[in-house]
N, C-alpha and C positions, 0 to 999 in steps of 0.2 A: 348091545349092537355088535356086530360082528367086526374085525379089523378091517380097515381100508386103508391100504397100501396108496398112499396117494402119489408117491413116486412112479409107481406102475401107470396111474390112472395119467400121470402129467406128462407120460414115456407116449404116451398114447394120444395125445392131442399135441402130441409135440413141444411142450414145453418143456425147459429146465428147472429145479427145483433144487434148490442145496441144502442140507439140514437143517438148516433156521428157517428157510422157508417151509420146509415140509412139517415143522413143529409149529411153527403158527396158524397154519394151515390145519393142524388135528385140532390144535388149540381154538381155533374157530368154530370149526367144524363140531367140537362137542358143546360147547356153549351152545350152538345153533342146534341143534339134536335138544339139547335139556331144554329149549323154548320151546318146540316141538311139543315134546312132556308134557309140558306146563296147560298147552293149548289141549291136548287130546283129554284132562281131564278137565276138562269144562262139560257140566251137563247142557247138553241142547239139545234135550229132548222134547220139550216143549218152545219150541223154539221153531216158528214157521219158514218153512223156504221161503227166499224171494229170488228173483232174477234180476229186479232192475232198483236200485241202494233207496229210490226215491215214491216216494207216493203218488206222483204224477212226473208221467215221461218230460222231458224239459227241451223243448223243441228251440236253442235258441244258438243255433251255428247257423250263421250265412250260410248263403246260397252259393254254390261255387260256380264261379264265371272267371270263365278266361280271357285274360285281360291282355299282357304281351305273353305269345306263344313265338320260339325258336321255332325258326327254318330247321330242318336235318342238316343242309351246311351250315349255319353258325351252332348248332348244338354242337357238329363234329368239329370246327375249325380249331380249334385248340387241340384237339387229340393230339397224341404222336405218331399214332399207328393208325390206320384207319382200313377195314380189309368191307367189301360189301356193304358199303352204307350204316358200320355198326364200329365203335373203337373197339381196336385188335390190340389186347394186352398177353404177357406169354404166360402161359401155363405155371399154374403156382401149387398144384396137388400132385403130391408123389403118388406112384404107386407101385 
């Protein structure tokens, strides 16, 4: 597998990483690649697709009904900010 600079990649999603974490971090990261391995040589070739894990669909979640629904004022009444009937928080994406 090729190197992956994972300082780069954590530069990039804006986190910090300092050398013991970026080492535990490959340290996981090939453990989790060598399970990977492990999995892709499993024959399943004879081995049928399915879609749903069970032999018969299992119909057994409640019916959703609503029971006490929020006013838009008491949903908003705790906001801090409130701009057009929607809570106004400030801009958290640089760019």
């Amino acid at each position: 597998m090729e190197h992956i600079d994972f300082k780069k990649l954590a530069n990039q999603i804006m986190f910090d990483l300092d050398a013991q974490e970026q080492a535990e971090l490959k340290e996981e990261f090939d453990i989790l690649q060598e399970q990977i391995e492990l999995l892709d040589e499993i024959d399943t070739s004879d081995v049928e697709e399915m879609v749903y894990p069970f032999e018969q669909a299992m119909a057994y979640l409640r019916e959703d009904e609503a029971h006490h629904v929020l006013s838009q004022k008491e949903a908003l009444g705790n906001a801090a900010a409130v701009k057009m009937g929607h809570v106004h928080v400030p801009k958290v994406v640089k760019s």
